[in-house]
N, C-alpha and C positions, 0 to 999 in steps of 0.2 A: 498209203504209199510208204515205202519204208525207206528213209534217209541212209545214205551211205556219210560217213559222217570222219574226216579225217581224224585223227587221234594224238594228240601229243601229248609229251609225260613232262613234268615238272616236280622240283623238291616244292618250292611253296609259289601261288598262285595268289595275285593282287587285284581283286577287284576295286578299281578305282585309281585315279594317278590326281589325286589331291592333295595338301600336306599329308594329312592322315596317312595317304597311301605309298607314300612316295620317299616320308618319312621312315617306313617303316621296311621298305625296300633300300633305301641305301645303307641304315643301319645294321642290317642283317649283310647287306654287304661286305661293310666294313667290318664286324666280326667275323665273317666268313674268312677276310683275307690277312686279318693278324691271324686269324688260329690257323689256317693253311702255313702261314710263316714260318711257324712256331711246329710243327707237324711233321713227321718224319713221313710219313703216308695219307694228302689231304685228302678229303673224303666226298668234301664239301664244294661247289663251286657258283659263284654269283650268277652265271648264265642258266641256271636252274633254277632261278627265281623270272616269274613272269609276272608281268602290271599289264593291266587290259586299262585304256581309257578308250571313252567311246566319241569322244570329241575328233574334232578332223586336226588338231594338235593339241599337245598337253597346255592345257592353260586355259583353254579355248573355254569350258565351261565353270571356270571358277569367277564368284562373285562373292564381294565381302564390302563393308566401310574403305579403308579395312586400317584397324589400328592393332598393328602386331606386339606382341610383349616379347622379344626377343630370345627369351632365357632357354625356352627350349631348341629355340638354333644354335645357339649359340654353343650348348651341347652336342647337337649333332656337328657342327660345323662349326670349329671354333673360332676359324677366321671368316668367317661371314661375312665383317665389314670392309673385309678387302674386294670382293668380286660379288655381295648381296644386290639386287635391284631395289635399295630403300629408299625413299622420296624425299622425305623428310623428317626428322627427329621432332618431335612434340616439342614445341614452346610453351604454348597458350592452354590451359584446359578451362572453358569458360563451360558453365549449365547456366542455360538463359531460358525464361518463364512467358512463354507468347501469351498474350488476347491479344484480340484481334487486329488493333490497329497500332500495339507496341509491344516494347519488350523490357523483360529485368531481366539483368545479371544478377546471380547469387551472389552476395558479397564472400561470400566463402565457398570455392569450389564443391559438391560434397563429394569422398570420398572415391564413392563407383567412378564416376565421371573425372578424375584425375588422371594422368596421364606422360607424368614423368618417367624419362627411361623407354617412352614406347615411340615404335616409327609409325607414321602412317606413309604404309603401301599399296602397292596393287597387287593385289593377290594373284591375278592371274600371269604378273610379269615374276613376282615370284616363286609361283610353281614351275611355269616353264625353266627358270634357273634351276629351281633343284632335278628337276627333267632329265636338266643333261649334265647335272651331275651322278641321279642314277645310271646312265647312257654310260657315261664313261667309266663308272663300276663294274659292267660286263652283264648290266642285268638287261633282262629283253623284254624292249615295251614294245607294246602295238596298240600302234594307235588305231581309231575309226573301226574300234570293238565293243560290241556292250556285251554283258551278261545278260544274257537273255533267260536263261535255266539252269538251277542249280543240280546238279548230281552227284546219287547218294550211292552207297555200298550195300550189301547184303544185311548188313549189322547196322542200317540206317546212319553211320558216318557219313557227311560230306565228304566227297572225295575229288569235286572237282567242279567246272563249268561248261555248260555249252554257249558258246556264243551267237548272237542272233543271224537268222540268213539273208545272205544279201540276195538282191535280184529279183525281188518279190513285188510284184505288182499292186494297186489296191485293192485286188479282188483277192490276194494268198497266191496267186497262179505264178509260178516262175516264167521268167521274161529269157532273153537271148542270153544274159550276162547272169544267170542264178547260179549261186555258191552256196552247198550248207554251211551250216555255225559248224565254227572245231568244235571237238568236245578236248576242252582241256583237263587232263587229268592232273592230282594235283597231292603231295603228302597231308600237306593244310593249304587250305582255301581263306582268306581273309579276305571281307567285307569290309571295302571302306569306300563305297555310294556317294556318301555326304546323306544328309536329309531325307527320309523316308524313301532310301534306298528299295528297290523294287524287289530284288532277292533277300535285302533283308528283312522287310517285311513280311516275306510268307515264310521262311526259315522264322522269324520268332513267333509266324502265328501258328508253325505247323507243329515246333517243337517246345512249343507253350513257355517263352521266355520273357513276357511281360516281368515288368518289376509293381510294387503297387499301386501306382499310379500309370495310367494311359500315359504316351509322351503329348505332350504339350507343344505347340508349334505356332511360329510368328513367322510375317513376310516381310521382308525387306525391299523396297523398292530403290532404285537409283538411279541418278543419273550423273555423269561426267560433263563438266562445261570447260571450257576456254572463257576467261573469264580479263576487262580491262582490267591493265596492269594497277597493282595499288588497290583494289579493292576486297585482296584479302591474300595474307602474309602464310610463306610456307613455314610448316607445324602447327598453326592456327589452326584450336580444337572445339570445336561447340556441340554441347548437344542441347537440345528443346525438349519444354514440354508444355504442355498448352493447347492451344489453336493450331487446327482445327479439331483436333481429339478430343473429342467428348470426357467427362470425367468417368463415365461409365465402361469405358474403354481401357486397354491398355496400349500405351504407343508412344514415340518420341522419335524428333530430328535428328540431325546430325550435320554438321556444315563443316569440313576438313581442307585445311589452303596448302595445296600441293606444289611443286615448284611450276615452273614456267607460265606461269598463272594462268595456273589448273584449280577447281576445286567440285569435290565431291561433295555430294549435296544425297539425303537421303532421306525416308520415314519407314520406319520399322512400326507395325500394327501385331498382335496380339490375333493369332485366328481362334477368338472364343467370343467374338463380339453378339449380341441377340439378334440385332437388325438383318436378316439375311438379303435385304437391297442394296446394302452394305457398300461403296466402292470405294475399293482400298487407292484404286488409282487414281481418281477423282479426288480424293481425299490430301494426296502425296501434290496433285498439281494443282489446287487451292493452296495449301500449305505453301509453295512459292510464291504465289502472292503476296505474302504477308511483305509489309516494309524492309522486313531486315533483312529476307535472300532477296527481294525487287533490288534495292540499292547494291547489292553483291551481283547479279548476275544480269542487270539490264546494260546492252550493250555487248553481252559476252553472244558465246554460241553451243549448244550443246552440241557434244560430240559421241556420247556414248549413253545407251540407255540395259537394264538388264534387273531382273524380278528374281528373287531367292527367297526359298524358305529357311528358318532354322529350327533348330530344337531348343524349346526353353525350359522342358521337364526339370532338369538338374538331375541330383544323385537319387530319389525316388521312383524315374521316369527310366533310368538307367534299364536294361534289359541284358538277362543273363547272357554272359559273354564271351562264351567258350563251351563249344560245345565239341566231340568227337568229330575230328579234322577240320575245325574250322572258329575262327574267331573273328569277332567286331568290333572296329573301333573308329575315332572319329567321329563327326557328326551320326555317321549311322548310329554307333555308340552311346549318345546322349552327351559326348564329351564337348561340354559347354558352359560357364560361366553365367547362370541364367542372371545375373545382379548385373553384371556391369557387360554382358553381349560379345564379352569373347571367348573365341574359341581356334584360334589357330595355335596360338603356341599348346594346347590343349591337345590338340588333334596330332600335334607332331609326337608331344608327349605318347598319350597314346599307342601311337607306330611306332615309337623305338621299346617303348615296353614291351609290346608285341613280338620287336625283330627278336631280345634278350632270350624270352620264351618260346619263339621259335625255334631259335639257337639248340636251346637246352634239348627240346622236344626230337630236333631232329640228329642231335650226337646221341638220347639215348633211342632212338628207332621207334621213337611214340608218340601217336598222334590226339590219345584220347582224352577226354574232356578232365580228366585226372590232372596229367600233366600239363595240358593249353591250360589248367584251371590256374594255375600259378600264374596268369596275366594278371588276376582278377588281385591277386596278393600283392602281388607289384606297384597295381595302381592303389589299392589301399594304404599301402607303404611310401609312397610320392605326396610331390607335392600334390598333384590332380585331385587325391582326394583331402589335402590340406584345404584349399579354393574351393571344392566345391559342397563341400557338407558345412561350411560358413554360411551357405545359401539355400542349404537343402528346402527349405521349404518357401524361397523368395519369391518363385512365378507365383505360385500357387495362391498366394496373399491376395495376388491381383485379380484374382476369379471375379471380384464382384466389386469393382471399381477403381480408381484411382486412390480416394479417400482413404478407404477399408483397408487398401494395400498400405499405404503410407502407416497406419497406425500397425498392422502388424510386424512391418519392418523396422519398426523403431526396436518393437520389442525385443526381433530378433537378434539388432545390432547389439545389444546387452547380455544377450540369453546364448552367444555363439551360436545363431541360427535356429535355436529350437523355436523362439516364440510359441505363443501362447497353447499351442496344439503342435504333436510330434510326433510322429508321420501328420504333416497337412496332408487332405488328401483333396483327388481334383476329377474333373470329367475330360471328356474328351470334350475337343474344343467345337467341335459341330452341335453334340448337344447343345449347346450355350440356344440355338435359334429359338426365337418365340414364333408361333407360329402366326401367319396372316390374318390380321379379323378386319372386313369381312373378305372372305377370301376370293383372290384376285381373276378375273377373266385370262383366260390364255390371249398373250399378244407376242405377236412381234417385237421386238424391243431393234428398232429402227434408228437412223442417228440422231432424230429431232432429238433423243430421249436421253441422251449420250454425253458426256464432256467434249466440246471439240477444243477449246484450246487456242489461244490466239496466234499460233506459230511462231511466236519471239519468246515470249516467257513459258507460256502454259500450250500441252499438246497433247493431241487425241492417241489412245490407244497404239493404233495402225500406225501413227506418225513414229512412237517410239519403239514399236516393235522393230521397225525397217531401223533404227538406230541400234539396235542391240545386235547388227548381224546376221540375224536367223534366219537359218537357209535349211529346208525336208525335197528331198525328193518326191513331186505331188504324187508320184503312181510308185507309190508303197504303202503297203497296209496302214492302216490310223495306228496311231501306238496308243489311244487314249480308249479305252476299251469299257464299252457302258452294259455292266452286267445284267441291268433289265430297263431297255429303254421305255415300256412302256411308264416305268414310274414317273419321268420326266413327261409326259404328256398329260399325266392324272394327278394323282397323288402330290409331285413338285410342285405343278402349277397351283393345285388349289390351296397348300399349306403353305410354300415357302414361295411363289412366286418364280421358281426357276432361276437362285442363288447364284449357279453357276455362269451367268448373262456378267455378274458384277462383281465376283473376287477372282478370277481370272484377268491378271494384268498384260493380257496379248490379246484380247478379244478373237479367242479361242472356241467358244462356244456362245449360238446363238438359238434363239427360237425363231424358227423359218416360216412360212404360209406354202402350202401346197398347192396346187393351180385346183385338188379337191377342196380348198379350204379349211383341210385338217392344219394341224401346228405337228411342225416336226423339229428334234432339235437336229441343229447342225452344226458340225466340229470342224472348225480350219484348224486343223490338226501341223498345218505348215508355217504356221504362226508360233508353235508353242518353245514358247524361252526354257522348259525344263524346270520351272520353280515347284512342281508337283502338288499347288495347292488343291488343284480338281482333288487329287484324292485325297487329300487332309481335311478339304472343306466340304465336302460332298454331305448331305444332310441324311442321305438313305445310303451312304458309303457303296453305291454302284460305279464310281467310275475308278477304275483298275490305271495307272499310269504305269508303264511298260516300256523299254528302250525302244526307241524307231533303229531304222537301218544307222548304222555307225559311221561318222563324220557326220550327220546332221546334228542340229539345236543350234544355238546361238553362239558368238565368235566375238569373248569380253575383252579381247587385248586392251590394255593400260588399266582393265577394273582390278 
């Protein structure tokens, strides 16, 4: 059947309304409208820049800690602290050392984990601020859009988007209310996804834009409480390491005292772990356990729960970034802090580099990888790549324990990041799995077998998925797309056990029993928070994550 497909034209086209994106939409703005000023004939106009989010509002899918470094707002908006949504300014930067049943403070902060000058926010009250300060730049967002397909020119340029169709049944069949995807046409197309971006993904697999290293990826877990008054101070910064994380692991807490006694409470895991039984969430709600968040959060209430992944590759894992009408930046981008775990003023970074060379690109009428390639100079030229080639080979260290890391980051600390070997290099983090011996019977994995959770402190899957808001349309296509299911029935089960039952933090995928007795796997695909580890941790990289219909995923207001 051949789609009639509405068509609109754009000067530049945003996929994504995250910092990254949002940043780099109102920057281009803002140059649009001093140089229109200043112009006897403008040419230019901000209503020709389009930002697609796929959320049902801007905000709605962003998760972070989140401890912001200011600097690059502060640039794009230099009064920020007059009208920013900031929580609280850092007081305390504590790294505290769990086993099991205590805790040490480092008598000396180290270094990563310091935190003067930075706010701890909510990222998603954040972006909806700068939201509707792109809004009121004249730029045009739409929301409850994903990019669903990217579209190319004759000369294999990007040249634009189609968005995905609504109205779509879970059979594909159009229902009463079916809409195609626009195809938004576009001079340059920017990618900025966040994390293993779905179009950026096959754009750098198609256009062979790996850098030498695979990107590297960790998940973040969260949760938001209300918490009794006094038992922990807004700007009060912690991060852990220890218990429950294995030393062969990589991973650590995070405990942040937000004002109206709020606090954010987190474990960030490493997806290169060997165990593929592995449960990251299991792991994130033992970890409350421990004495020191028990005595901070008993008596409180959670209020918010939500699952992210990020990129820890560094400047190694980076991927070429600019190609003919089209540029990446942002998490998509690798732009990340793999040392010390940030990356928003990065990401803002980023988009305003991008809006600069957009600028240029489009006063001289060129969109080709020639002239987008002056991003890549730009960010060479910043601070971005001051921060991040200090680190360049920091994740990488950690490939094969806690220990082995520590000893190669000392060296790096001295060496400006080279340590001992320069390019480190690394695998992709699914490799890491050992395989089952002896290998495992197909079952069910039923709730006897499960974290339940005691519903005051600690809670099952299900219990926090309904806390993160996530809400799909049940009768719409799965977005999570399993390129050969049979391997999940053979091959999975008798190597790895069927991984995907236990790093999925929404209990999203299960092995089911058929009334023949066969095992089948099954996807409550209306569960899924968007952290896209199915496909980062997939062991035979069969399972494809894909935008579902737009305003669906999860709904993080105050994360």
């Amino acid at each position: 059947m051949t789609i009639q497909r509405e068509q609109l034209e754009a000067d530049v086209l945003i996929v994504g309304a995250g910092p990254a994106g949002l940043s780099c939409a109102l920057h281009l703005a803002n140059l649009i409208k001093r140089h229109n000023e200043l112009s006897a004939k403008p040419e230019l106009s901000a209503e020709n820049i389009y930002v697609l989010e796929k959320g049902r509002e801007i905000g709605a899918h962003q998760l972070s800690g989140a401890i912001m470094n200011p600097k690059a707002l502060a640039e794009l908006v230099p009064d920020f602290a007059k009208s920013a949504p900031l929580d609280s300014a850092v007081t305390d930067s504590a790294a505290l050392l769990f086993t099991q049943g205590s805790s040490f403070r480092f008598p000396i902060t180290p270094p990563p984990f310091q935190n003067k000058g930075n706010y701890i926010v909510s990222l998603s009250k954040i972006v909806k601020w700068l939201g509707g300060l792109v809004e009121s730049a004249g730029v045009n967002v739409f929301k409850e859009f994903g990019g669903a397909e990217l579209v190319y020119g004759e000369s294999g340029a990007v040249v634009g988007v189609i968005t995905e169709d609504k109205g779509l049944d879970k059979n594909s069949k159009p229902k009463d209310n079916y809409t195609p995807g626009y195809e938004l046409r576009a001079k340059i197309t920017v990618l900025a996804e966040g994390t293993r971006g779905s179009l950026t993904k096959k754009l750098v697999a198609e256009k062979k834009l790996d850098n030498l290293n695979p990107q590297s990826y960790g998940i973040g877990i969260k949760e938001l409480w209300d918490v009794q008054p006094g038992r922990v101070e807004p700007g009060y910064v912690a991060h852990t390491l220890g218990w429950p994380v294995s030393r062969d692991m990589y991973g650590g807490g995070w405990i942040y005292g937000l004002s109206n006694n709020r606090a954010s409470i987190g474990l960030v895991l490493a997806l290169e772990y060997a165990d593929p039984r592995f449960d990251a969430h299991a792991a994130f709600q033992k970890w409350k356990t421990h004495p020191h968040l028990k005595k901070i959060l008993e008596g409180g209430k959670l209020v918010r729960y939500g699952a992210k992944s990020l990129p820890y590759g560094g400047w190694y894992a980076m991927p070429r970034n600019a190609i003919d009408g089209a540029l990446i930046i942002g998490d998509s981008g690798s732009f990340l802090d793999s040392q010390r775990l940030k990356g928003i003023h990065l990401a803002m970074k980023s988009g305003m580099l991008a809006a600069e060379t957009i600028f240029e690109a489009l006063q001289a009428g060129d969109a080709t990888a020639k002239t987008l390639g002056g991003f890549q100079k730009r960010v060479e030229q910043s601070y971005i790549r001051d921060e991040m080639w200090k680190v360049r080979n920091f994740h990488q260290s950690f490939q094969h324990g806690m220990l082995r890391g520590f000893v190669h980051t000392a060296v790096q600390q001295v060496t400006g990041g080279r340590g001992l070997v320069d390019p480190m290099r690394a695998d992709a983090g699914y490799q890491h799995y050992k395989k089952l011996s002896p290998p495992p019977v197909a079952t069910q994995q039923n709730s006897e077998d499960r974290f339940k959770g005691d519903g005051k402190l600690t809670f099952d899957r299900l219990t926090d998925v309904y806390h993160s808001g996530t809400r799909h349309n049940d009768d719409q296509p799965c977005h999570l797309h399993i390129l050969d299911p049979d391997v999940c029935i053979t091959k999975c089960v008798e190597e790895y056990g069927n991984p995907c039952q236990y790093f999925c933090p929404a209990a999203v995928y299960e092995m089911a029993t058929e009334s023949s007795g066969a095992m089948k796997l099954k996807i409550n695909f209306p569960n899924c928070v968007h952290c896209k580890t199915c496909d980062i941790a997939d062991p035979y990289q069969v399972i494809d994550w894909v935008v579902p219909e737009g305003g669906g995923g999860p709904n993080y207001e105050g994360m």
